[in-house]
PDB file of N, CA, C, O and CB in Angstrom:
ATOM      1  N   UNK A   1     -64.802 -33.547 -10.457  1.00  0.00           N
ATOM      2  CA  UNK A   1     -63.375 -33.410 -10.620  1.00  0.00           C
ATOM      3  C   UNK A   1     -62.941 -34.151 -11.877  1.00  0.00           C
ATOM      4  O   UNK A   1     -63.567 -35.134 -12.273  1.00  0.00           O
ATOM      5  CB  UNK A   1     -62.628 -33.936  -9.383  1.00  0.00           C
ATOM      6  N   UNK A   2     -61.703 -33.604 -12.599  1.00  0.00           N
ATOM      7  CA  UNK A   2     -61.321 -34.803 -13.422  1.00  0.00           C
ATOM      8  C   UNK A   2     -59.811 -35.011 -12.656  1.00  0.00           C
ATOM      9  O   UNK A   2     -59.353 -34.205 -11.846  1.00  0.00           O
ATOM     10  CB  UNK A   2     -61.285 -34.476 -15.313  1.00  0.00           C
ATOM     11  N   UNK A   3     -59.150 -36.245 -13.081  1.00  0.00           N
ATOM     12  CA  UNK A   3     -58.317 -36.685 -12.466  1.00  0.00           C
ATOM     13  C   UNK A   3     -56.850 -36.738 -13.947  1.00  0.00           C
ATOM     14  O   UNK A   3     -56.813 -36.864 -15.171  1.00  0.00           O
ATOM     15  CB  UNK A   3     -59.035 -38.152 -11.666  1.00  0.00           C
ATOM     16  N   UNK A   4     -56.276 -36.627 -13.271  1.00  0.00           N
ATOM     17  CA  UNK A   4     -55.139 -36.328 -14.295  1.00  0.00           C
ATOM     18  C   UNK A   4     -54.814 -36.553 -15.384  1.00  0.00           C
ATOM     19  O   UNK A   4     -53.907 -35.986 -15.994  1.00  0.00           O
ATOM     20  CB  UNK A   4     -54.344 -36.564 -14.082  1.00  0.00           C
ATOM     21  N   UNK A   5     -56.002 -38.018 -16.050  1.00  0.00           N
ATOM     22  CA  UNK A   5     -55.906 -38.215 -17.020  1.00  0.00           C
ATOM     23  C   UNK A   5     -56.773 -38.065 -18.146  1.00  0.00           C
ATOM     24  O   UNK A   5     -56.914 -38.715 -19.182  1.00  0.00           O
ATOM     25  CB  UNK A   5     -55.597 -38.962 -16.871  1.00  0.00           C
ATOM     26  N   UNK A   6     -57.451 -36.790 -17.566  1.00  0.00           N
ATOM     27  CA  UNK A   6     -58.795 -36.318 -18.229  1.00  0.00           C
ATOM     28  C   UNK A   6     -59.865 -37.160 -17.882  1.00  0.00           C
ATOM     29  O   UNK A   6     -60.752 -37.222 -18.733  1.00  0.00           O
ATOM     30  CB  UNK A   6     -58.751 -36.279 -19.746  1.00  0.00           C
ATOM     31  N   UNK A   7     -60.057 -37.986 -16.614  1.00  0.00           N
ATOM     32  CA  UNK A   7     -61.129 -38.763 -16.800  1.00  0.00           C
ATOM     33  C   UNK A   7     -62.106 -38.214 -15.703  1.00  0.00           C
ATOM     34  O   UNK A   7     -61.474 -37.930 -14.685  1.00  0.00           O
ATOM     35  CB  UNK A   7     -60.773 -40.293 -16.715  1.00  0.00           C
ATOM     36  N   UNK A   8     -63.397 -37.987 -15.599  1.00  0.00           N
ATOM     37  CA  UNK A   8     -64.436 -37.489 -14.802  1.00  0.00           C
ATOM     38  C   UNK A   8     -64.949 -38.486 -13.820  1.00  0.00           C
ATOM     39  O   UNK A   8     -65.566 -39.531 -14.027  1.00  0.00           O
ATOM     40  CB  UNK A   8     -65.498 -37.024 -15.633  1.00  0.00           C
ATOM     41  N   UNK A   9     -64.499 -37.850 -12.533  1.00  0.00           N
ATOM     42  CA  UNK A   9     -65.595 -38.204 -11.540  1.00  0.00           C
ATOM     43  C   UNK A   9     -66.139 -37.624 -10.873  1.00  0.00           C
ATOM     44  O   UNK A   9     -65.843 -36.430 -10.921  1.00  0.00           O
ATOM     45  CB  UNK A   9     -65.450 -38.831 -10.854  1.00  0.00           C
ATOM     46  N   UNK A  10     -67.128 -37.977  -9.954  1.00  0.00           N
ATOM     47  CA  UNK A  10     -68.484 -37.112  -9.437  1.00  0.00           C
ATOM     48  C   UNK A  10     -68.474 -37.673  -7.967  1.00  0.00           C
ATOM     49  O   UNK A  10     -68.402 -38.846  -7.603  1.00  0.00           O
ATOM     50  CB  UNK A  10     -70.170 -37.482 -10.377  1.00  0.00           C
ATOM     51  N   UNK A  11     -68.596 -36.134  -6.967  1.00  0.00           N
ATOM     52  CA  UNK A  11     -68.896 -36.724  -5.665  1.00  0.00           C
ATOM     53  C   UNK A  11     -70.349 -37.061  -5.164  1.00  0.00           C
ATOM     54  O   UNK A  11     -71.292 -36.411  -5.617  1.00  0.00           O
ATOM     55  CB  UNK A  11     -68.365 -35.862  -4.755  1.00  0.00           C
ATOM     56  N   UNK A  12     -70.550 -38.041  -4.259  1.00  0.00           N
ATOM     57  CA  UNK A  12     -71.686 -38.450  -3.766  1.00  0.00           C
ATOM     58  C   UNK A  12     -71.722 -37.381  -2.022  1.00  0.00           C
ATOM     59  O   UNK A  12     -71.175 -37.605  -0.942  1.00  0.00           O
ATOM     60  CB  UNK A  12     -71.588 -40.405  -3.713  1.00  0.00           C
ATOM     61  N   UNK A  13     -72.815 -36.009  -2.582  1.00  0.00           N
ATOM     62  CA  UNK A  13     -72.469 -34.995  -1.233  1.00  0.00           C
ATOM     63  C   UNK A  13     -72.723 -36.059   0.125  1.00  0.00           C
ATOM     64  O   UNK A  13     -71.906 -36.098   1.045  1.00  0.00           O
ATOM     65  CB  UNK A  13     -73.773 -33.370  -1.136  1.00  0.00           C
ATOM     66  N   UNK A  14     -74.035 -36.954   0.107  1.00  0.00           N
ATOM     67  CA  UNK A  14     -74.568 -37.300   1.167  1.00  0.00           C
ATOM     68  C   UNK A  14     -73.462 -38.595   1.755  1.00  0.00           C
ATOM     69  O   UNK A  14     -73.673 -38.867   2.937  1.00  0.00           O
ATOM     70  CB  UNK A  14     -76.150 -37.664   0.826  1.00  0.00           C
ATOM     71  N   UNK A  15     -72.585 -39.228   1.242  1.00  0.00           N
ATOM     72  CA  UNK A  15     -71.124 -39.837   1.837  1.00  0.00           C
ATOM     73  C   UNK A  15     -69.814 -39.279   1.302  1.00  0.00           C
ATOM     74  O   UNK A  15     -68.875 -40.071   1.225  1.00  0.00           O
ATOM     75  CB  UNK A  15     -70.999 -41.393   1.523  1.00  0.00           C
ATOM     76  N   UNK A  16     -69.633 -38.061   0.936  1.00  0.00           N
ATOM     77  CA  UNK A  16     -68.710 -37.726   0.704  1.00  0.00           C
ATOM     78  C   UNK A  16     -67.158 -38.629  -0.048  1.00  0.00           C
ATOM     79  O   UNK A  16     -65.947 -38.463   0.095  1.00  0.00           O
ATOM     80  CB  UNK A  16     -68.756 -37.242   1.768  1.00  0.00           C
ATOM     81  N   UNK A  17     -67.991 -39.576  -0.846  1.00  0.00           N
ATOM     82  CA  UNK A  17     -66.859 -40.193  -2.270  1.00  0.00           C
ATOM     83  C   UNK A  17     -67.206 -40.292  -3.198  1.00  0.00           C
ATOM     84  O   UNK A  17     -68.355 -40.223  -3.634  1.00  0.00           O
ATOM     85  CB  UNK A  17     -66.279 -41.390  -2.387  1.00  0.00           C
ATOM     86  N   UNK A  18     -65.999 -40.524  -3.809  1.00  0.00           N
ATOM     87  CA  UNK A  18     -66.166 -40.155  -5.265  1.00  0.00           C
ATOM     88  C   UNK A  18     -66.412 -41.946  -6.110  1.00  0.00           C
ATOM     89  O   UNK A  18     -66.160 -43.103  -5.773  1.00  0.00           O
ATOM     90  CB  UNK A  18     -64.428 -39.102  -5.863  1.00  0.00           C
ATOM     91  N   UNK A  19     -67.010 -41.293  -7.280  1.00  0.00           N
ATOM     92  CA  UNK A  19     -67.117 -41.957  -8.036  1.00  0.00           C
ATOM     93  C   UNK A  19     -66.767 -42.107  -9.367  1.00  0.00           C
ATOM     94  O   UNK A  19     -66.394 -40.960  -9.612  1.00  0.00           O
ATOM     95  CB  UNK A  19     -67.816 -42.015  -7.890  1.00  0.00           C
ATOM     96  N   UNK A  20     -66.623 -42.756 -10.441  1.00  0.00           N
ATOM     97  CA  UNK A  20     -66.524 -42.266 -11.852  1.00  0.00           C
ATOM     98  C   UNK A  20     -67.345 -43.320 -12.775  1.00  0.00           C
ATOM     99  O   UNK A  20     -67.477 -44.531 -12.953  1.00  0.00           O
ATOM    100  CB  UNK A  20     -64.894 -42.145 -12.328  1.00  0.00           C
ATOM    101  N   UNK A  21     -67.965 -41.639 -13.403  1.00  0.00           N
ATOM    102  CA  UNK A  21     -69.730 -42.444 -14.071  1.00  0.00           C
ATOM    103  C   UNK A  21     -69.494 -42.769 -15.102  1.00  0.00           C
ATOM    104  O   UNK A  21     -70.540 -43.158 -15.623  1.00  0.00           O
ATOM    105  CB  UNK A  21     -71.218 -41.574 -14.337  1.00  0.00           C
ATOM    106  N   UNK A  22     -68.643 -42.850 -15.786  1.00  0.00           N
ATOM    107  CA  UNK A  22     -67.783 -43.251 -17.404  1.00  0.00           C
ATOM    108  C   UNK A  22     -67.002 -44.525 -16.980  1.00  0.00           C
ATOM    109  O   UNK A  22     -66.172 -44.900 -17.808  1.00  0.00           O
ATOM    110  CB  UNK A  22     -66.417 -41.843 -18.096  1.00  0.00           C
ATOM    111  N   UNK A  23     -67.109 -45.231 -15.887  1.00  0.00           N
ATOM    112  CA  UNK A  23     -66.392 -46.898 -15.927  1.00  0.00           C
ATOM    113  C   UNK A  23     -66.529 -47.432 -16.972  1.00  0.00           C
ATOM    114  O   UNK A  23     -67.585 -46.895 -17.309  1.00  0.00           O
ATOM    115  CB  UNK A  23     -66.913 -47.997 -15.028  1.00  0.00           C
ATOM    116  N   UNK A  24     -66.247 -48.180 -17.882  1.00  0.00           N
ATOM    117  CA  UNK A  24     -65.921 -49.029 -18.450  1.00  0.00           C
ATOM    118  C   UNK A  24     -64.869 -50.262 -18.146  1.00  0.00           C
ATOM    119  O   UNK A  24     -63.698 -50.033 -18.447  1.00  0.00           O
ATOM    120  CB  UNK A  24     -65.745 -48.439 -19.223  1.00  0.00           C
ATOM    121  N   UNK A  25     -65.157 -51.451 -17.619  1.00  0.00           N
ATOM    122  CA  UNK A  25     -63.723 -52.125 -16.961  1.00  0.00           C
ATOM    123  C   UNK A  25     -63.149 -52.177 -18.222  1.00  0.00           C
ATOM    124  O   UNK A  25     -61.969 -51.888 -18.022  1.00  0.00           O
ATOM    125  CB  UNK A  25     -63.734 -53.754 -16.087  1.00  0.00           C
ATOM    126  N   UNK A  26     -63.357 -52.444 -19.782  1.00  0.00           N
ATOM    127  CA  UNK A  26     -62.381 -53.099 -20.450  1.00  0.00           C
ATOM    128  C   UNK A  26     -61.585 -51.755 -20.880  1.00  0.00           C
ATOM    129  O   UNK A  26     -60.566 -51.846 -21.565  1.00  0.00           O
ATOM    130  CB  UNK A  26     -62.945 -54.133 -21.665  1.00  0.00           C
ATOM    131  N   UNK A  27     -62.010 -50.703 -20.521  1.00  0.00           N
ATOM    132  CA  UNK A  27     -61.319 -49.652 -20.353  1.00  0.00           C
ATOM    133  C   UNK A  27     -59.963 -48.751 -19.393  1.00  0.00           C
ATOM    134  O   UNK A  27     -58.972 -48.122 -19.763  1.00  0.00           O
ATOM    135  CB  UNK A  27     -62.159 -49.287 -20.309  1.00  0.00           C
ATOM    136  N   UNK A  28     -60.503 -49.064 -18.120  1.00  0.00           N
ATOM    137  CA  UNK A  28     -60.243 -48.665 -17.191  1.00  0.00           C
ATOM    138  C   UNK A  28     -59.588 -49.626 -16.477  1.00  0.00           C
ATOM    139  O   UNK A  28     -59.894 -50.707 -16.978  1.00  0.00           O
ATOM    140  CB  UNK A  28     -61.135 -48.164 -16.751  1.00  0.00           C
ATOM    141  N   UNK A  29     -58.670 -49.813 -15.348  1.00  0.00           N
ATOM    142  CA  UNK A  29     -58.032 -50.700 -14.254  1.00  0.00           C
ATOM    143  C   UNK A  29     -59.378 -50.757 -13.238  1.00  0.00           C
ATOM    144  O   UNK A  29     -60.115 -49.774 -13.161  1.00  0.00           O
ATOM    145  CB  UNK A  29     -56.453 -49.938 -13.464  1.00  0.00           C
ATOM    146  N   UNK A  30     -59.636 -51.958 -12.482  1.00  0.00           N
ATOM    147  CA  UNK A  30     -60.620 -51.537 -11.502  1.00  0.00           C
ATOM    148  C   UNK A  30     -61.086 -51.333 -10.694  1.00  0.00           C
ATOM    149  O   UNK A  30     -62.233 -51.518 -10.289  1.00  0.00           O
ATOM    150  CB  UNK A  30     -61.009 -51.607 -11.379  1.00  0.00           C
ATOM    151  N   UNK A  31     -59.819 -50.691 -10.139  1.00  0.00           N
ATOM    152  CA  UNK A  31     -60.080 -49.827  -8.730  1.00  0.00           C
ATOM    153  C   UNK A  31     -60.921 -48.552  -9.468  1.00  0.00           C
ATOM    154  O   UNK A  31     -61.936 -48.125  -8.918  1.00  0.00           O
ATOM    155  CB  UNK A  31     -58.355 -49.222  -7.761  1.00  0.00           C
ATOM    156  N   UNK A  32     -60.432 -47.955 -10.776  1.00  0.00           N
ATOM    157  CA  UNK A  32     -61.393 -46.406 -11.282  1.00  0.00           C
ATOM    158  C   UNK A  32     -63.152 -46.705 -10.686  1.00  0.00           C
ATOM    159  O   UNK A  32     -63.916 -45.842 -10.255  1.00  0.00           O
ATOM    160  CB  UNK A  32     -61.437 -46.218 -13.648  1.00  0.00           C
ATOM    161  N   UNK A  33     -63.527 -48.705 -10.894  1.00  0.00           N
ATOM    162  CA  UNK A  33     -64.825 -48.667 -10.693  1.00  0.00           C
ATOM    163  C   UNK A  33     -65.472 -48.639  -9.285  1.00  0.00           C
ATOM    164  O   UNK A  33     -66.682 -48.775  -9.100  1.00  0.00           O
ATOM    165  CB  UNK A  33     -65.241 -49.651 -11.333  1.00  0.00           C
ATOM    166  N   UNK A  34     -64.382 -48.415  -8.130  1.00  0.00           N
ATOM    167  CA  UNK A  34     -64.635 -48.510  -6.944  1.00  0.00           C
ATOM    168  C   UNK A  34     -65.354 -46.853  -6.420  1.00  0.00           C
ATOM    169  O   UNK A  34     -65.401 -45.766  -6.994  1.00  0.00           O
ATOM    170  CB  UNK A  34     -63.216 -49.041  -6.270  1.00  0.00           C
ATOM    171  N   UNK A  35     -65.745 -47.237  -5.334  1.00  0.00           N
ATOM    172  CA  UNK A  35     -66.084 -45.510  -4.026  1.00  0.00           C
ATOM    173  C   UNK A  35     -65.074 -45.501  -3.688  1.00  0.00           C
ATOM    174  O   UNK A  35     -64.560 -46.457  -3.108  1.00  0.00           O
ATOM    175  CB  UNK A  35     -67.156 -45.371  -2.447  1.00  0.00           C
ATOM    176  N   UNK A  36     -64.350 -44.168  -4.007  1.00  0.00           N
ATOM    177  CA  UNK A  36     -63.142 -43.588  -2.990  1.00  0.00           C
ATOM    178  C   UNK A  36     -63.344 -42.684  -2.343  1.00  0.00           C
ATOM    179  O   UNK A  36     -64.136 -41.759  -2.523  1.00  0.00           O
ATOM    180  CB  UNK A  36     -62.030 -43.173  -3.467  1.00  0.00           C
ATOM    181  N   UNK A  37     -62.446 -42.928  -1.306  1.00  0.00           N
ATOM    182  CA  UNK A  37     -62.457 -40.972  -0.419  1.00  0.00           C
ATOM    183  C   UNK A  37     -61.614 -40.378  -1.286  1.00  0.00           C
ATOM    184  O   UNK A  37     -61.127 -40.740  -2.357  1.00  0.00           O
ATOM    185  CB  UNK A  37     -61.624 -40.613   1.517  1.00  0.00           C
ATOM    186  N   UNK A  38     -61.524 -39.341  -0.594  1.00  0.00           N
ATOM    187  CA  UNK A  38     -60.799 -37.886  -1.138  1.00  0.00           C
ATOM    188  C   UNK A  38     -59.755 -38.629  -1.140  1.00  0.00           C
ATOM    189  O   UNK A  38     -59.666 -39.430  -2.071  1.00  0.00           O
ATOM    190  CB  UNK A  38     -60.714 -36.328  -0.248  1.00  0.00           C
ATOM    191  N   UNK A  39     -58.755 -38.595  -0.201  1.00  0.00           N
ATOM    192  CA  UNK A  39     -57.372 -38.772  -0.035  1.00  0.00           C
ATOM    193  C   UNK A  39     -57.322 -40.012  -1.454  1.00  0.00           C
ATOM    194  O   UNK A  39     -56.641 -39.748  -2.445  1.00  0.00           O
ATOM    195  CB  UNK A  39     -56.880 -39.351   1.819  1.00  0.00           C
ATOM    196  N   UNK A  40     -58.079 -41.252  -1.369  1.00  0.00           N
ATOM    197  CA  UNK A  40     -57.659 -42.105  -2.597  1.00  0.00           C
ATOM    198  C   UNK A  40     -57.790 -41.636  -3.840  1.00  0.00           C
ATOM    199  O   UNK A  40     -56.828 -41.592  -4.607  1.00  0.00           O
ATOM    200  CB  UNK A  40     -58.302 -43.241  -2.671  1.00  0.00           C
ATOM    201  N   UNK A  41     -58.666 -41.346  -4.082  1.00  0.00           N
ATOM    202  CA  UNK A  41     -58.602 -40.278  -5.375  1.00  0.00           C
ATOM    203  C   UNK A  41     -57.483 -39.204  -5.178  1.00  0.00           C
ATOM    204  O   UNK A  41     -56.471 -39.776  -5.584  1.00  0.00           O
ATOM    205  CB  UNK A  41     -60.101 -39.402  -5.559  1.00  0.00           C
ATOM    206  N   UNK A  42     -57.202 -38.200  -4.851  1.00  0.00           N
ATOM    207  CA  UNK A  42     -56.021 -37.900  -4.980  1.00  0.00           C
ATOM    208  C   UNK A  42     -55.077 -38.675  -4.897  1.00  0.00           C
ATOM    209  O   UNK A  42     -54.649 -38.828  -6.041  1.00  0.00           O
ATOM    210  CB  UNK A  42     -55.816 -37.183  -4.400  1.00  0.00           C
ATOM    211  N   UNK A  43     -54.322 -39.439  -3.969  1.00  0.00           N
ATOM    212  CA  UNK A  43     -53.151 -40.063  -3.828  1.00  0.00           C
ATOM    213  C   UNK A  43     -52.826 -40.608  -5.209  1.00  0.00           C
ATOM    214  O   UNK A  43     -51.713 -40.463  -5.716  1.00  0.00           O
ATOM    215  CB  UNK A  43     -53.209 -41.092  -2.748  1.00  0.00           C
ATOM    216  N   UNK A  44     -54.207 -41.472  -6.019  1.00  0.00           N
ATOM    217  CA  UNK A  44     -54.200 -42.542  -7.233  1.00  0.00           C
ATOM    218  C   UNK A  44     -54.301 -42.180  -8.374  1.00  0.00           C
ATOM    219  O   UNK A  44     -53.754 -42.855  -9.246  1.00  0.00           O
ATOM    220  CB  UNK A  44     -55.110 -43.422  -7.245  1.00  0.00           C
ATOM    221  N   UNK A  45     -55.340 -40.506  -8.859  1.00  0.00           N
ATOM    222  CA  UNK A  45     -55.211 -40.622  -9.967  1.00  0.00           C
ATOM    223  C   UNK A  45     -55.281 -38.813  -9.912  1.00  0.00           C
ATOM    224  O   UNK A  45     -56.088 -38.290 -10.681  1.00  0.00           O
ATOM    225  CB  UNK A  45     -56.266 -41.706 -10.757  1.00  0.00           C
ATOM    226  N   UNK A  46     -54.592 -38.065  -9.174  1.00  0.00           N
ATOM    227  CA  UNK A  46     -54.444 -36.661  -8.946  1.00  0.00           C
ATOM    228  C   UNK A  46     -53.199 -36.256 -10.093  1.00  0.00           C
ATOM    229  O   UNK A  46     -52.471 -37.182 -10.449  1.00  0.00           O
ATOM    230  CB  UNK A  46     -54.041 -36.347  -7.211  1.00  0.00           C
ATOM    231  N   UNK A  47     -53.069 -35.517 -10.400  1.00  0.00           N
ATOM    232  CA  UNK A  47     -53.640 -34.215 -10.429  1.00  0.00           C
ATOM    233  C   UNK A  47     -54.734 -34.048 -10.477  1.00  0.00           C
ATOM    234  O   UNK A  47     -55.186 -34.518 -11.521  1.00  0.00           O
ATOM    235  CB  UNK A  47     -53.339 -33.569 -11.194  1.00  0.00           C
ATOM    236  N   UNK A  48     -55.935 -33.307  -9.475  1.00  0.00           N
ATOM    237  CA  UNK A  48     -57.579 -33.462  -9.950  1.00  0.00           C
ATOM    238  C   UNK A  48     -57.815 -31.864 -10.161  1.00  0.00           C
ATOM    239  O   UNK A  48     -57.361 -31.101  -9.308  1.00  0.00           O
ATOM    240  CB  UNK A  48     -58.848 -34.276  -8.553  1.00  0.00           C
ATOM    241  N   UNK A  49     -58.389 -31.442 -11.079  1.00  0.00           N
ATOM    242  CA  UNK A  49     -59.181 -30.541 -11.583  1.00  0.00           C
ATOM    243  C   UNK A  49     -60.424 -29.810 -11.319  1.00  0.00           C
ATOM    244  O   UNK A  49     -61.359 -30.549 -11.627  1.00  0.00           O
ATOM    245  CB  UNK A  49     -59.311 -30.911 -12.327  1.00  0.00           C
ATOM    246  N   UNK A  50     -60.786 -28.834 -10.942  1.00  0.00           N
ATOM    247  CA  UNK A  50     -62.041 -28.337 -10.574  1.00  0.00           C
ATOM    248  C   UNK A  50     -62.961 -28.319 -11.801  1.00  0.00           C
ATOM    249  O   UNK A  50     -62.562 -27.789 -12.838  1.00  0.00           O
ATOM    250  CB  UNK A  50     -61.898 -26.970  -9.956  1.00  0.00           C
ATOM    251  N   UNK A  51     -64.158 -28.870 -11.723  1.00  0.00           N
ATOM    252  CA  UNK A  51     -64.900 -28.348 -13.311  1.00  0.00           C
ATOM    253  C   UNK A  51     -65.827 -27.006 -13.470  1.00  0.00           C
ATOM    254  O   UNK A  51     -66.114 -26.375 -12.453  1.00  0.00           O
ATOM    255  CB  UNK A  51     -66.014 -29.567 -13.829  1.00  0.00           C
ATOM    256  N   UNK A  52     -66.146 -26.711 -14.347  1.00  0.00           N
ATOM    257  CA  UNK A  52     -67.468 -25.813 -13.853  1.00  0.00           C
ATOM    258  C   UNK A  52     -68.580 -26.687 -14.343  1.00  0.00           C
ATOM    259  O   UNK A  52     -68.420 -27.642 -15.103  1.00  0.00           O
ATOM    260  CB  UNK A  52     -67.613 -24.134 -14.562  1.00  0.00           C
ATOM    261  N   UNK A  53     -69.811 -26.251 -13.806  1.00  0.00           N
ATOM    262  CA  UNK A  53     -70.743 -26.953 -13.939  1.00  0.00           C
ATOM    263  C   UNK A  53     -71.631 -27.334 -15.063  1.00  0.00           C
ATOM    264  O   UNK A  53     -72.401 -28.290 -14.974  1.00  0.00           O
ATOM    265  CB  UNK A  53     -71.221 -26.605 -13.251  1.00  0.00           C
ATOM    266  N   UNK A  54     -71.530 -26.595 -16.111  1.00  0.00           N
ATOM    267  CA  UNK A  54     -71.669 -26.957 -17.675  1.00  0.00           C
ATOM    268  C   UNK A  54     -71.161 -28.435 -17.914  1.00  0.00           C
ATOM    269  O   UNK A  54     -71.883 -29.365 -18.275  1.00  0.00           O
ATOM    270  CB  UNK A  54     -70.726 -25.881 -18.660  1.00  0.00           C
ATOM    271  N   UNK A  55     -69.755 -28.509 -17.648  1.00  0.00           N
ATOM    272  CA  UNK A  55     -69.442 -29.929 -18.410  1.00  0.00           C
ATOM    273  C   UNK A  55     -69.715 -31.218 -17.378  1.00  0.00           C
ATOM    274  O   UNK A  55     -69.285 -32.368 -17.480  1.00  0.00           O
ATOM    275  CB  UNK A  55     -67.690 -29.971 -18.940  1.00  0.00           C
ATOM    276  N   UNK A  56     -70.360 -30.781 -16.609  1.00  0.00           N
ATOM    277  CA  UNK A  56     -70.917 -32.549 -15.891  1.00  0.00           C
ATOM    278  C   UNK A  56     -72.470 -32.754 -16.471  1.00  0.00           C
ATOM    279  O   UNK A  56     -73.027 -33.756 -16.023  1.00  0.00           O
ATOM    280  CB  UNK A  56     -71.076 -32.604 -13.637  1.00  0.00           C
ATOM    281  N   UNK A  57     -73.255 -31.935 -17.415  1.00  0.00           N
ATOM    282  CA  UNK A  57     -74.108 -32.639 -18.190  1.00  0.00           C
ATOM    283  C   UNK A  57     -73.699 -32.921 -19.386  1.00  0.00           C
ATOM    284  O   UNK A  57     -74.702 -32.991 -20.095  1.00  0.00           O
ATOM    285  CB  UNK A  57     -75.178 -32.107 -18.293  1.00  0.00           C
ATOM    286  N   UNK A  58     -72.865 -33.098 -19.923  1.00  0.00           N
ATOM    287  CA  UNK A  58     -72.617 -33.240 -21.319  1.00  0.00           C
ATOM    288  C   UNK A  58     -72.779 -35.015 -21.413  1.00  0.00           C
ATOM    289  O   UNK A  58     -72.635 -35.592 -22.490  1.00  0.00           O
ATOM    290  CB  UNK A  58     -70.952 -32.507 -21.790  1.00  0.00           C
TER     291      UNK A  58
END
């Protein structure tokens, strides 16, 4: 998914949360570096985006 501010995260299928593999703290606030469920990721940084699967290897 990306999250509203263009930033990418990736679900973990086998616990079902998300993550985001581009953390940087001096970047980011740091809850971005936490496991969320669905609902927190949406509620926090939604609008989220479907990707296609090309741009999660880049």
């Amino acid at each position: 998914m990306v999250d509203g501010d263009g930033d990418l995260w990736l679900r973990d299928r086998a616990a079902g949360t998300w993550t985001m593999p581009g953390f940087n703290p001096k970047e980011f606030q740091a809850r971005c570096g936490e496991v969320l469920t669905w609902n927190q990721l949406a509620c926090e940084y939604g609008p989220l985006t479907a990707l296609a699967d090309d741009r999660r290897r880049r």
